[in-house]
mmCIF file as gemmi writes it, N, C-alpha and C atoms, coordinates in Angstrom:
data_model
loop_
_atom_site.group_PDB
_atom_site.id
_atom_site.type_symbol
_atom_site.label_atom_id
_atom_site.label_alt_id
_atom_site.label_comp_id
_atom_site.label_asym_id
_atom_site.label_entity_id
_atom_site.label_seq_id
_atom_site.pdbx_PDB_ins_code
_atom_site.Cartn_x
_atom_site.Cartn_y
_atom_site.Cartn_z
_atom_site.occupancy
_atom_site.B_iso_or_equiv
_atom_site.pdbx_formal_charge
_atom_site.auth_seq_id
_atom_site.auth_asym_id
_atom_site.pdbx_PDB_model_num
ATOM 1 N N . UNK Axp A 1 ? -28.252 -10.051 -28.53 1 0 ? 1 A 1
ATOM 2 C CA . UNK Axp A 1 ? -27.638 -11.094 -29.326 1 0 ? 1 A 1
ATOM 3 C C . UNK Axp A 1 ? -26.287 -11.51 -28.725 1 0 ? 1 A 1
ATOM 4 N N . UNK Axp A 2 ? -25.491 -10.561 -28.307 1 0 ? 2 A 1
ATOM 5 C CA . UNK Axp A 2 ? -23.944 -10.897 -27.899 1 0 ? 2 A 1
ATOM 6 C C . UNK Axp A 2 ? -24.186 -11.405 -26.376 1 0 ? 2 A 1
ATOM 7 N N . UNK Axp A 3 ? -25.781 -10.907 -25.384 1 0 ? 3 A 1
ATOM 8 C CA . UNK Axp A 3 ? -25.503 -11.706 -24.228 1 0 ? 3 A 1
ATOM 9 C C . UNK Axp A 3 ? -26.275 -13.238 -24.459 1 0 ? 3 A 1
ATOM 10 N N . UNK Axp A 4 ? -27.015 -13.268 -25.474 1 0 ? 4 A 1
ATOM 11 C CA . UNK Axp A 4 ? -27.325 -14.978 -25.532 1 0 ? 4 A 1
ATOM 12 C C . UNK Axp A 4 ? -25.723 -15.384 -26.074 1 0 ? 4 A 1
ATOM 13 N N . UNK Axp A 5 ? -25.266 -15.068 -26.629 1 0 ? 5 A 1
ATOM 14 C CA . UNK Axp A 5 ? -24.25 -15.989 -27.317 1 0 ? 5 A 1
ATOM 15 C C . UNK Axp A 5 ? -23.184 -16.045 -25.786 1 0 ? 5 A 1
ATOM 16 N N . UNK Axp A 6 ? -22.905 -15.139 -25.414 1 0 ? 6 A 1
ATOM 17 C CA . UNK Axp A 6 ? -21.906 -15.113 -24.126 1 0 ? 6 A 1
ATOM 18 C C . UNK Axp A 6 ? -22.87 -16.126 -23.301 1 0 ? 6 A 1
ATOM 19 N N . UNK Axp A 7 ? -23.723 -16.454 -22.597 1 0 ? 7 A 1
ATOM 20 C CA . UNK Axp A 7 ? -25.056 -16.957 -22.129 1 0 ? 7 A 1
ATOM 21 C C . UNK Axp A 7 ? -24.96 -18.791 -22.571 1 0 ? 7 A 1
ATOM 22 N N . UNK Axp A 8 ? -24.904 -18.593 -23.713 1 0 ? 8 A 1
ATOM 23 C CA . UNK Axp A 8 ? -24.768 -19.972 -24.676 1 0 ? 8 A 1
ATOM 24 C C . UNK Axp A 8 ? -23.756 -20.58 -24.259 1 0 ? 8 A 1
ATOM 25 N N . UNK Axp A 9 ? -22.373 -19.748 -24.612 1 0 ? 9 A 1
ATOM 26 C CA . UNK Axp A 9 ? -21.04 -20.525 -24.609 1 0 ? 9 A 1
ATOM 27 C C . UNK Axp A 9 ? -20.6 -20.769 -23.128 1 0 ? 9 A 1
ATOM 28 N N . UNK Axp A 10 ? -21.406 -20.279 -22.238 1 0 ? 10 A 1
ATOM 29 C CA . UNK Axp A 10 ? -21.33 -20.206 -20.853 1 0 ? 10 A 1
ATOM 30 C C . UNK Axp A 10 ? -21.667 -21.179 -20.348 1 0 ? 10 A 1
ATOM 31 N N . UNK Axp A 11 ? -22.604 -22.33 -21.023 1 0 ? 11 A 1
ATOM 32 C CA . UNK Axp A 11 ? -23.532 -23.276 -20.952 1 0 ? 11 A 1
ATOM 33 C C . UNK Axp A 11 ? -24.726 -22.865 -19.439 1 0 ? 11 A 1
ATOM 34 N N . UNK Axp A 12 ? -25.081 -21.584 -19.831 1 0 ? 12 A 1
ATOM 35 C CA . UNK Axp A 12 ? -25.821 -20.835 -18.691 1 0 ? 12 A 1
ATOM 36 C C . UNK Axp A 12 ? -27.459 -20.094 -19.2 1 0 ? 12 A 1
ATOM 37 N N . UNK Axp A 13 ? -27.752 -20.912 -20.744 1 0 ? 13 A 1
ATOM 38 C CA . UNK Axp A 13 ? -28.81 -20.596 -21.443 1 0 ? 13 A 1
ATOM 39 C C . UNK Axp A 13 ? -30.39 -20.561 -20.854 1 0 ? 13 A 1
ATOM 40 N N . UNK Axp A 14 ? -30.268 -21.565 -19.522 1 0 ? 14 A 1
ATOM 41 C CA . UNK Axp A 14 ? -31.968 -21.478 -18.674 1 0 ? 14 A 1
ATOM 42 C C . UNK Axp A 14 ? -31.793 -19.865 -18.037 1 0 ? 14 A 1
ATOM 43 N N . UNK Axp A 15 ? -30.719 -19.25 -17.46 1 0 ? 15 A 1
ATOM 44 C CA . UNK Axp A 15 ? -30.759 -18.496 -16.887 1 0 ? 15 A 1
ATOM 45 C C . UNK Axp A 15 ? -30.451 -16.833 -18.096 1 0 ? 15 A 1
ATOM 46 N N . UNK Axp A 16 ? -30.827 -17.102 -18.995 1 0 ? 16 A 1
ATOM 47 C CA . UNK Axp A 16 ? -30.63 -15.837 -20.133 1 0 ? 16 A 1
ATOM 48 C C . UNK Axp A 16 ? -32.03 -15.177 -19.925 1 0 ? 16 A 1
ATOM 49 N N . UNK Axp A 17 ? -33.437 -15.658 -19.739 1 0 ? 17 A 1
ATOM 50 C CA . UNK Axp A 17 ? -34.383 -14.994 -19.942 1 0 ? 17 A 1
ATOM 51 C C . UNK Axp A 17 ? -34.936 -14.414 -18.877 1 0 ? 17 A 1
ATOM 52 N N . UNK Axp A 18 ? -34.165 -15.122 -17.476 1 0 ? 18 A 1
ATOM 53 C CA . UNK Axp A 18 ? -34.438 -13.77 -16.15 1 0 ? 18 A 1
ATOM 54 C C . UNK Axp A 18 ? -33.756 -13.069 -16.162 1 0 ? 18 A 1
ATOM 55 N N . UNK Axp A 19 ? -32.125 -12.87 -16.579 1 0 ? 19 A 1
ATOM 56 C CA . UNK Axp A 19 ? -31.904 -11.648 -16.777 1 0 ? 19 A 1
ATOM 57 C C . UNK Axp A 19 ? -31.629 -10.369 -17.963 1 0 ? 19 A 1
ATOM 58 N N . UNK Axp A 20 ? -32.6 -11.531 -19.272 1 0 ? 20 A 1
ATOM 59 C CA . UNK Axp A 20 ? -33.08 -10.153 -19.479 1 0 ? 20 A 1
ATOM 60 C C . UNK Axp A 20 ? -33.979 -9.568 -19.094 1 0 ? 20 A 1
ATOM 61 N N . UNK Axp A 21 ? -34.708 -10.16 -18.53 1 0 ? 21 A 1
ATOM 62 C CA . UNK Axp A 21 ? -36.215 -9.338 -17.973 1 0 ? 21 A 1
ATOM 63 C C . UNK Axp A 21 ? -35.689 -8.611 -17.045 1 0 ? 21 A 1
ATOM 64 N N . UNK Axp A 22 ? -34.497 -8.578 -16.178 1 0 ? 22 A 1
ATOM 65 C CA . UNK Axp A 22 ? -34.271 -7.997 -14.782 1 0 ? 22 A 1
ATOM 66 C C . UNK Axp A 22 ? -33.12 -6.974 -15.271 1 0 ? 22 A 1
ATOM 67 N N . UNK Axp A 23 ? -33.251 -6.777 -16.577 1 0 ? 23 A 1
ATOM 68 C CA . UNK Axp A 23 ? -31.882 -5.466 -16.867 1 0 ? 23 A 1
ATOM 69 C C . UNK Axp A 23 ? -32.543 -4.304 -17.334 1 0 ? 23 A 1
ATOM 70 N N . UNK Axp A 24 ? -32.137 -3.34 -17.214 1 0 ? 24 A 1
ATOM 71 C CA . UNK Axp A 24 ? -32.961 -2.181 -17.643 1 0 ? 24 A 1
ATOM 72 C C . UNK Axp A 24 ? -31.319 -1.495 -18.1 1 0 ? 24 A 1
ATOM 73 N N . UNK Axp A 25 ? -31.568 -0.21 -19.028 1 0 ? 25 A 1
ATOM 74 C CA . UNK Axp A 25 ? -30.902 0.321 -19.778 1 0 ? 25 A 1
ATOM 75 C C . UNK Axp A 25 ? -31.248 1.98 -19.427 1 0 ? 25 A 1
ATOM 76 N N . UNK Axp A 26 ? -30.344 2.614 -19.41 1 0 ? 26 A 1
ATOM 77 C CA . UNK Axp A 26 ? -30.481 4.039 -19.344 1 0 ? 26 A 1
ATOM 78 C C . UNK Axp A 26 ? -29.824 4.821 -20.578 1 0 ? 26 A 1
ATOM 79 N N . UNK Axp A 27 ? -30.167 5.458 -21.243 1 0 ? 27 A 1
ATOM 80 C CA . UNK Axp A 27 ? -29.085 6.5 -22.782 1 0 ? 27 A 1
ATOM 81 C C . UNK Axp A 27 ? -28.896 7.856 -22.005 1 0 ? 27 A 1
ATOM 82 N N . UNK Axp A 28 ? -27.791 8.594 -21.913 1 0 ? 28 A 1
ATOM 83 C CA . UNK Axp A 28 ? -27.854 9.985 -21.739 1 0 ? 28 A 1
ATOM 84 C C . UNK Axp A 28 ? -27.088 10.404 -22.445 1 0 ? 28 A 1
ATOM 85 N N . UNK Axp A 29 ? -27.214 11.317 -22.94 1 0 ? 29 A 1
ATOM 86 C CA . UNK Axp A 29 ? -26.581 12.192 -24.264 1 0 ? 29 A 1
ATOM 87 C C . UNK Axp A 29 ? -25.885 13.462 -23.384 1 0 ? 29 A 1
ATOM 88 N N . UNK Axp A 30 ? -24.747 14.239 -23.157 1 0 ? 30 A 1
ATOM 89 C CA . UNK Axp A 30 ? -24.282 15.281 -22.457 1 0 ? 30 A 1
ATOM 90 C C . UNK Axp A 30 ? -23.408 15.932 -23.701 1 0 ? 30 A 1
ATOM 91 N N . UNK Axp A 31 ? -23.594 17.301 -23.733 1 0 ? 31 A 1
ATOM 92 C CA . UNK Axp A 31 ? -23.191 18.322 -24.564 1 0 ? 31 A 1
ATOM 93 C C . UNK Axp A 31 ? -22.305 19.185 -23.813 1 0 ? 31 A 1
ATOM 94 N N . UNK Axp A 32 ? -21.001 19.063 -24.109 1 0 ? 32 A 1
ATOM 95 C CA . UNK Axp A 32 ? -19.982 20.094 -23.142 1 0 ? 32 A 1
ATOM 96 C C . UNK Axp A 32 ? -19.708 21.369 -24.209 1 0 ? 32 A 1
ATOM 97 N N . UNK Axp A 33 ? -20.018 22.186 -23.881 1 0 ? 33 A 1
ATOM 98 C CA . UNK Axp A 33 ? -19.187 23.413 -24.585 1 0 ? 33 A 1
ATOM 99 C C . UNK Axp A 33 ? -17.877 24.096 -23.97 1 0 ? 33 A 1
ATOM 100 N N . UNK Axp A 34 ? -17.478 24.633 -25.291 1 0 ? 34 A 1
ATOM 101 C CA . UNK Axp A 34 ? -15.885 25.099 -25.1 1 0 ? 34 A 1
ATOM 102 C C . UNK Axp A 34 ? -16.02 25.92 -23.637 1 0 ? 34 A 1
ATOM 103 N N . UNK Axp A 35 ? -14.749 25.631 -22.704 1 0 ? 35 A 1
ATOM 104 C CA . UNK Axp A 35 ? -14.829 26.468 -21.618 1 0 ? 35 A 1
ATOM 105 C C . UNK Axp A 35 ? -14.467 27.887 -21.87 1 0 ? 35 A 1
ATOM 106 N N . UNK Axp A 36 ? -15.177 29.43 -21.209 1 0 ? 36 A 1
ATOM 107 C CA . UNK Axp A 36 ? -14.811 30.626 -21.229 1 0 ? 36 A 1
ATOM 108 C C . UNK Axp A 36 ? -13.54 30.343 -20.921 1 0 ? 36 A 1
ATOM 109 N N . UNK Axp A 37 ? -12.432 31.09 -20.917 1 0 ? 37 A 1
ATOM 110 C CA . UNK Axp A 37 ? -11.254 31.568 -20.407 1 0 ? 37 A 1
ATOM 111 C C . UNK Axp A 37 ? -11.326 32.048 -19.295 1 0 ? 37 A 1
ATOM 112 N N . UNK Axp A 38 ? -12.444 32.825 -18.775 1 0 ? 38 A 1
ATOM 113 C CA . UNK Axp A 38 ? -12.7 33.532 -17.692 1 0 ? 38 A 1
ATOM 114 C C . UNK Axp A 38 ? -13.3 32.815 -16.724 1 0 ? 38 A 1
ATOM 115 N N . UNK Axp A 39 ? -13.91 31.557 -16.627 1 0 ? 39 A 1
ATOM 116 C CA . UNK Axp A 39 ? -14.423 31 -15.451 1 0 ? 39 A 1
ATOM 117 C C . UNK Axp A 39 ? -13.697 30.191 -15.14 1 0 ? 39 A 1
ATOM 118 N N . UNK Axp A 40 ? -13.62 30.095 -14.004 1 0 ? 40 A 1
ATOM 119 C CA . UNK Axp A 40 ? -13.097 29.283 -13.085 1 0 ? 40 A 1
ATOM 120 C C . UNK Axp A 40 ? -12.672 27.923 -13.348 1 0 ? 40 A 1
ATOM 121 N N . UNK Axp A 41 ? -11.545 27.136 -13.368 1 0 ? 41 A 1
ATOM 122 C CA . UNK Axp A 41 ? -11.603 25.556 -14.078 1 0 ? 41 A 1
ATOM 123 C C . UNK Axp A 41 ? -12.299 25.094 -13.041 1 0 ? 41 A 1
ATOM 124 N N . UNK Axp A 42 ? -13.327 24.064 -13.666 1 0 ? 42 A 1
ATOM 125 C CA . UNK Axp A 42 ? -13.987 23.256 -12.963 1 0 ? 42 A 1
ATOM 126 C C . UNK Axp A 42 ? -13.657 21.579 -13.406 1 0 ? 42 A 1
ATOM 127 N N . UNK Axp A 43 ? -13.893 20.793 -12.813 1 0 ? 43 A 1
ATOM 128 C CA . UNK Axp A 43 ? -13.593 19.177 -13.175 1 0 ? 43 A 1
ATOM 129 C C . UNK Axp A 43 ? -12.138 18.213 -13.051 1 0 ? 43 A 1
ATOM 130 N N . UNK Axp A 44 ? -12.032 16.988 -13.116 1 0 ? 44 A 1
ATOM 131 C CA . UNK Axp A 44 ? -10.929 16.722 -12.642 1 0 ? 44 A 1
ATOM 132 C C . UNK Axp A 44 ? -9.993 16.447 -13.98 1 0 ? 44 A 1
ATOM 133 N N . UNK Axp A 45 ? -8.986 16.525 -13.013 1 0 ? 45 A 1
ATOM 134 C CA . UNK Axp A 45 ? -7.704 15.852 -13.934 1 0 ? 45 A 1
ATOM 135 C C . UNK Axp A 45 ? -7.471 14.678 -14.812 1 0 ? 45 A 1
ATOM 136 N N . UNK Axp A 46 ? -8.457 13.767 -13.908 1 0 ? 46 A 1
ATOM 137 C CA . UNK Axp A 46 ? -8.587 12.326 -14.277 1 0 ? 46 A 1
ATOM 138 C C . UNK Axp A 46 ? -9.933 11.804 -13.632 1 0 ? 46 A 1
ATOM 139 N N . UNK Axp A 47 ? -10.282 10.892 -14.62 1 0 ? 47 A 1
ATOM 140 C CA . UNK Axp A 47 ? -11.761 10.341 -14.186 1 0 ? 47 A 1
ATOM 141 C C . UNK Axp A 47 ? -11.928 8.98 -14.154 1 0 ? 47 A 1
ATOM 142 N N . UNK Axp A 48 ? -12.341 8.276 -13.901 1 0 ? 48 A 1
ATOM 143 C CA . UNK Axp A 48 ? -12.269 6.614 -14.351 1 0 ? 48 A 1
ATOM 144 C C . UNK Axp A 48 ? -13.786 6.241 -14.394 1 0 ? 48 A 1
ATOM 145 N N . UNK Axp A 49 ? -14.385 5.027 -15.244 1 0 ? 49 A 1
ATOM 146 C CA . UNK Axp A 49 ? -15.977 5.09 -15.852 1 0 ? 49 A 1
ATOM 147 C C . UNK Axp A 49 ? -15.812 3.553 -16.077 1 0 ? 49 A 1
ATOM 148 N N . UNK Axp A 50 ? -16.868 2.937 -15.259 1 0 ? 50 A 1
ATOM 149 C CA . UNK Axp A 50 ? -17.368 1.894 -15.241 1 0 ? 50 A 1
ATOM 150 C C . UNK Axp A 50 ? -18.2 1.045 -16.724 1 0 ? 50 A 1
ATOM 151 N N . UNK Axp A 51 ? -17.243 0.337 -17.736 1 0 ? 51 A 1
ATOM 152 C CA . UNK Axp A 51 ? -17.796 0.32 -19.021 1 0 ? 51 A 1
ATOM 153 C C . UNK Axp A 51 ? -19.012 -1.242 -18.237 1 0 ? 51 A 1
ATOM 154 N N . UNK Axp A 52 ? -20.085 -0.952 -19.178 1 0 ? 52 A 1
ATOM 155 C CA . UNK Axp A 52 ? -20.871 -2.312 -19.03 1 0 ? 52 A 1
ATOM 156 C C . UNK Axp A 52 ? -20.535 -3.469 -19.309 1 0 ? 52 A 1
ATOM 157 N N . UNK Axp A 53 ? -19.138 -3.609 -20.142 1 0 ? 53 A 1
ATOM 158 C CA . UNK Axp A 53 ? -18.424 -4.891 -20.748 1 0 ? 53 A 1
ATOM 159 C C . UNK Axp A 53 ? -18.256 -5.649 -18.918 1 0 ? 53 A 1
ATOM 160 N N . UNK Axp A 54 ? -18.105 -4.423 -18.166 1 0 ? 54 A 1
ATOM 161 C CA . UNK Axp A 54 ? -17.311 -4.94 -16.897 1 0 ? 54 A 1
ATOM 162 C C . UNK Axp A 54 ? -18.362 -6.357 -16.765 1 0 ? 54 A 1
ATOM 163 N N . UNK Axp A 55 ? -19.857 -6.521 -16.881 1 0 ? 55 A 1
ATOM 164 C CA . UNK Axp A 55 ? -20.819 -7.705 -16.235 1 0 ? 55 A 1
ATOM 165 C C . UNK Axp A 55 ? -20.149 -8.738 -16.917 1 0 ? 55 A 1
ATOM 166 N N . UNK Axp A 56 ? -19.369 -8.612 -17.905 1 0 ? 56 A 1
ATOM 167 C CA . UNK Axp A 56 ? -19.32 -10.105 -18.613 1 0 ? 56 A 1
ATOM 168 C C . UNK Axp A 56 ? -17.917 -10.653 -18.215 1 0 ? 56 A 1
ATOM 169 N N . UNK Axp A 57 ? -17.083 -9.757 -16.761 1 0 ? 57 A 1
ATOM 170 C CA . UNK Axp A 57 ? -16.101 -10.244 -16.33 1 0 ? 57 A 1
ATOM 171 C C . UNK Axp A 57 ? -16.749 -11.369 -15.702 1 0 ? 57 A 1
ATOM 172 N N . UNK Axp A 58 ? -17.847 -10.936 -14.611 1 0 ? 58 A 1
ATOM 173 C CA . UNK Axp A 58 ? -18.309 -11.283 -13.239 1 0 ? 58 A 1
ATOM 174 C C . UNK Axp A 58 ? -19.115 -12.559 -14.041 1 0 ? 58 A 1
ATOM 175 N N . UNK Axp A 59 ? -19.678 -12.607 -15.016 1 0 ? 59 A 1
ATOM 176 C CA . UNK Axp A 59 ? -20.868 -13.836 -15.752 1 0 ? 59 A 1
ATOM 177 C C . UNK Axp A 59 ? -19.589 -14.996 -16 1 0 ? 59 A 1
ATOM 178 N N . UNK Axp A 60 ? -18.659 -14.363 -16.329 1 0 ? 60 A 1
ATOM 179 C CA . UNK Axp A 60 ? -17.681 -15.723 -16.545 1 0 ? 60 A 1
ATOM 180 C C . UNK Axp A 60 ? -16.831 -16.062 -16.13 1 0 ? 60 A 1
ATOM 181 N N . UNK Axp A 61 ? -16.647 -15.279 -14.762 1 0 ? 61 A 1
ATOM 182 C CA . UNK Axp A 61 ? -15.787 -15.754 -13.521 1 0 ? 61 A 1
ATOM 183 C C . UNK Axp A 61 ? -14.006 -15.343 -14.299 1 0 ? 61 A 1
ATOM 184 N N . UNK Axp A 62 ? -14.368 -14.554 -15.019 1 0 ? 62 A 1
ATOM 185 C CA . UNK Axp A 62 ? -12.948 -13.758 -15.339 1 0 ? 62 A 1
ATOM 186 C C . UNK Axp A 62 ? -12.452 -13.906 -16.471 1 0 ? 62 A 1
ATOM 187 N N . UNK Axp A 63 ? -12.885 -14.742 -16.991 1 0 ? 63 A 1
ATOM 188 C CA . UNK Axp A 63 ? -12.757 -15.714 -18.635 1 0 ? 63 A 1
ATOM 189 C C . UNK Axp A 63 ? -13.008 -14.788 -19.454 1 0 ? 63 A 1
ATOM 190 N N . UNK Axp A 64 ? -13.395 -13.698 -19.213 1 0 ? 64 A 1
ATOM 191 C CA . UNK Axp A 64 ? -13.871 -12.47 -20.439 1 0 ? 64 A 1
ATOM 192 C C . UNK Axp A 64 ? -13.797 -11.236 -20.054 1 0 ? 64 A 1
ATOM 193 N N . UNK Axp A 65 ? -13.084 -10.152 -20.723 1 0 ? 65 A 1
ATOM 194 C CA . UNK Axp A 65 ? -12.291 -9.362 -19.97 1 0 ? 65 A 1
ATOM 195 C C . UNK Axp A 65 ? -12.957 -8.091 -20.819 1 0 ? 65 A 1
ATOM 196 N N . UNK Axp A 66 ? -13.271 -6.814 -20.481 1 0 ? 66 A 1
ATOM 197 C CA . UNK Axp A 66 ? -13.936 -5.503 -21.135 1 0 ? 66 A 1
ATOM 198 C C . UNK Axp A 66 ? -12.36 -4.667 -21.457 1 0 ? 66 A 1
ATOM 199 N N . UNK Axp A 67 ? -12.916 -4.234 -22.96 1 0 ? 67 A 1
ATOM 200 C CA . UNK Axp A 67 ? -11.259 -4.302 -23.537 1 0 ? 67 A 1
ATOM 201 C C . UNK Axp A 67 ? -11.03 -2.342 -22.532 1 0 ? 67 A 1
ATOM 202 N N . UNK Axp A 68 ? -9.588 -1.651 -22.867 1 0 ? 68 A 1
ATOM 203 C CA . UNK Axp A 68 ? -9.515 -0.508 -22.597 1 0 ? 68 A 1
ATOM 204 C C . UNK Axp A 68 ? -10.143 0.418 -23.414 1 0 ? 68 A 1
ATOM 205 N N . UNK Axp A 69 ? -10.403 1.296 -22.718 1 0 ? 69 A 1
ATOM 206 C CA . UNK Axp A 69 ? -11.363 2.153 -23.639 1 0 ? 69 A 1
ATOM 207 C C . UNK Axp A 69 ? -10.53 3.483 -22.775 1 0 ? 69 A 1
ATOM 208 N N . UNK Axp A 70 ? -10.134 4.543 -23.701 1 0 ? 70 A 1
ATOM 209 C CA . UNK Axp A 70 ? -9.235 6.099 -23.572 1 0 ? 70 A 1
ATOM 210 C C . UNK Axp A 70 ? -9.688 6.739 -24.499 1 0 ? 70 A 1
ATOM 211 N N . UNK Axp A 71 ? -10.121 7.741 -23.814 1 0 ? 71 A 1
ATOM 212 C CA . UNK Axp A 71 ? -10.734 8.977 -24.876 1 0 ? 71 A 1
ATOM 213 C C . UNK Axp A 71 ? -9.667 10.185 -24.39 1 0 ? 71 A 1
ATOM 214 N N . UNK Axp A 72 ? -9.234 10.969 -25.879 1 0 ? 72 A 1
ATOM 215 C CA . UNK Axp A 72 ? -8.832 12.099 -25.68 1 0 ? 72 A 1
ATOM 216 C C . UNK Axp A 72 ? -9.584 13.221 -26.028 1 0 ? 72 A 1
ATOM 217 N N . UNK Axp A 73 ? -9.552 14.174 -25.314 1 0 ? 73 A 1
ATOM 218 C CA . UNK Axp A 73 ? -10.72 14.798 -25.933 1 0 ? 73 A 1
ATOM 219 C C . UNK Axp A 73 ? -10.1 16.514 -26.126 1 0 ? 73 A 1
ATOM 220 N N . UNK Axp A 74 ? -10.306 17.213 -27.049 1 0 ? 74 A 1
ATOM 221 C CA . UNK Axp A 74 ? -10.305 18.556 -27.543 1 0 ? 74 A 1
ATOM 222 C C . UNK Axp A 74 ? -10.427 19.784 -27.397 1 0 ? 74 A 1
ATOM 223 N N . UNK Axp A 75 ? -9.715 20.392 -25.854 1 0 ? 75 A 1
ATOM 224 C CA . UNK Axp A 75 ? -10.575 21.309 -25.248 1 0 ? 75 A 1
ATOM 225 C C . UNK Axp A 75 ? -11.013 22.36 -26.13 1 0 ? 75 A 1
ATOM 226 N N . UNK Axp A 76 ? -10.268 22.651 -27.162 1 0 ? 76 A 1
ATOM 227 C CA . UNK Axp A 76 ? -11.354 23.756 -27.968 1 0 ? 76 A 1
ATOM 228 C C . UNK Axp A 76 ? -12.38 23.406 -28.759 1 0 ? 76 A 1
ATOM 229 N N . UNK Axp A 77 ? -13.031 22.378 -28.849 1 0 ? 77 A 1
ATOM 230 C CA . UNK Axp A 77 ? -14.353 22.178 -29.309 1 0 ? 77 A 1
ATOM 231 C C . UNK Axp A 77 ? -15.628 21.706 -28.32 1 0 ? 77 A 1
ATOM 232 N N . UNK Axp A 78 ? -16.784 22.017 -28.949 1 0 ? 78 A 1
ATOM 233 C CA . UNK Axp A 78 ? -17.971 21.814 -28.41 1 0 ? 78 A 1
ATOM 234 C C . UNK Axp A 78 ? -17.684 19.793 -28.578 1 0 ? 78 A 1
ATOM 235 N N . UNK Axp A 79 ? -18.09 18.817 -27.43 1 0 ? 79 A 1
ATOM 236 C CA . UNK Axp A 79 ? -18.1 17.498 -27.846 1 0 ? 79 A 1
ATOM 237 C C . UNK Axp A 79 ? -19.437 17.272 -27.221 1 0 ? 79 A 1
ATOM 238 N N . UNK Axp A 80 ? -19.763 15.381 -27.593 1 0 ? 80 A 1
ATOM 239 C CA . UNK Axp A 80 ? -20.825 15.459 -26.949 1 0 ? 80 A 1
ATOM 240 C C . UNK Axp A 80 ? -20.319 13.75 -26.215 1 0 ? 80 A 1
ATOM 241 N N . UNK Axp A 81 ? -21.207 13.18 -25.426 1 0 ? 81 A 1
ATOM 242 C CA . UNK Axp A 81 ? -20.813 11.976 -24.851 1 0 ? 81 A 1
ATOM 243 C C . UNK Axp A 81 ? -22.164 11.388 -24.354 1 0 ? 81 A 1
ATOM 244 N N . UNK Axp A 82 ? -22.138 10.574 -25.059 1 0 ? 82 A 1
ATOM 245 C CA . UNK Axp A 82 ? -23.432 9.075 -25.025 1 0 ? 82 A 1
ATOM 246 C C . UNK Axp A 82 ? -22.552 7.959 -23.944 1 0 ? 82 A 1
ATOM 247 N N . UNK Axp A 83 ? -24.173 7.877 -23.18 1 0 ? 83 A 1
ATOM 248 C CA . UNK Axp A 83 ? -23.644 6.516 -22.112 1 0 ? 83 A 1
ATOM 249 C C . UNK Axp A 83 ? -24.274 6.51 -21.454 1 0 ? 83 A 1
C-alpha cells in the first residue's frame, strides 16, 4: 500500500507492477541470550544496518529520506531482533 502510494505520487504508477513482481522479502527472527561472564567478548562496538526505507531514497531521486532508527539494547536480558 505505502509503495503504490510512493509509486502514485511519483507519477511512476505503469512501473509499480514489475516491481512488485521482482521484490522478494526475507523475515529472520534472532534470539540473543544474556552473555556468560566467562566467555570471551565477542561482537562489535558499533554496527551500522541497511533499513529498506533506504529504496525509497533511490525511487525518488532523494525527495524521500528513511528516518534514523537507534536501538539501545540491555546487556542483561535475553532480546530478540526481527529483520
Amino acid at each position: 500500500m505505502v509503495k503504490k502510494m510512493v509509486f502514485e505520487g511519483l507519477n511512476l504508477r505503469k512501473y509499480l507492477e514489475k516491481h512488485l513482481e521482482e521484490t522478494s522479502y526475507h523475515l529472520k527472527v534472532m534470539k540473543y541470550r544474556v552473555a556468560d561472564p566467562s566467555e570471551p567478548t565477542m561482537g562489535l562496538a558499533n554496527s551500522f544496518v541497511v533499513m529498506a526505507g533506504e529504496s525509497f531514497n533511490v525511487l525518488s531521486n532523494g525527495r524521500l529520506h528513511a528516518p534514523f532508527h537507534r536501538v539501545v539494547m540491555n546487556a542483561n536480558k535475553t532480546r530478540l531482533s526481527v529483520g
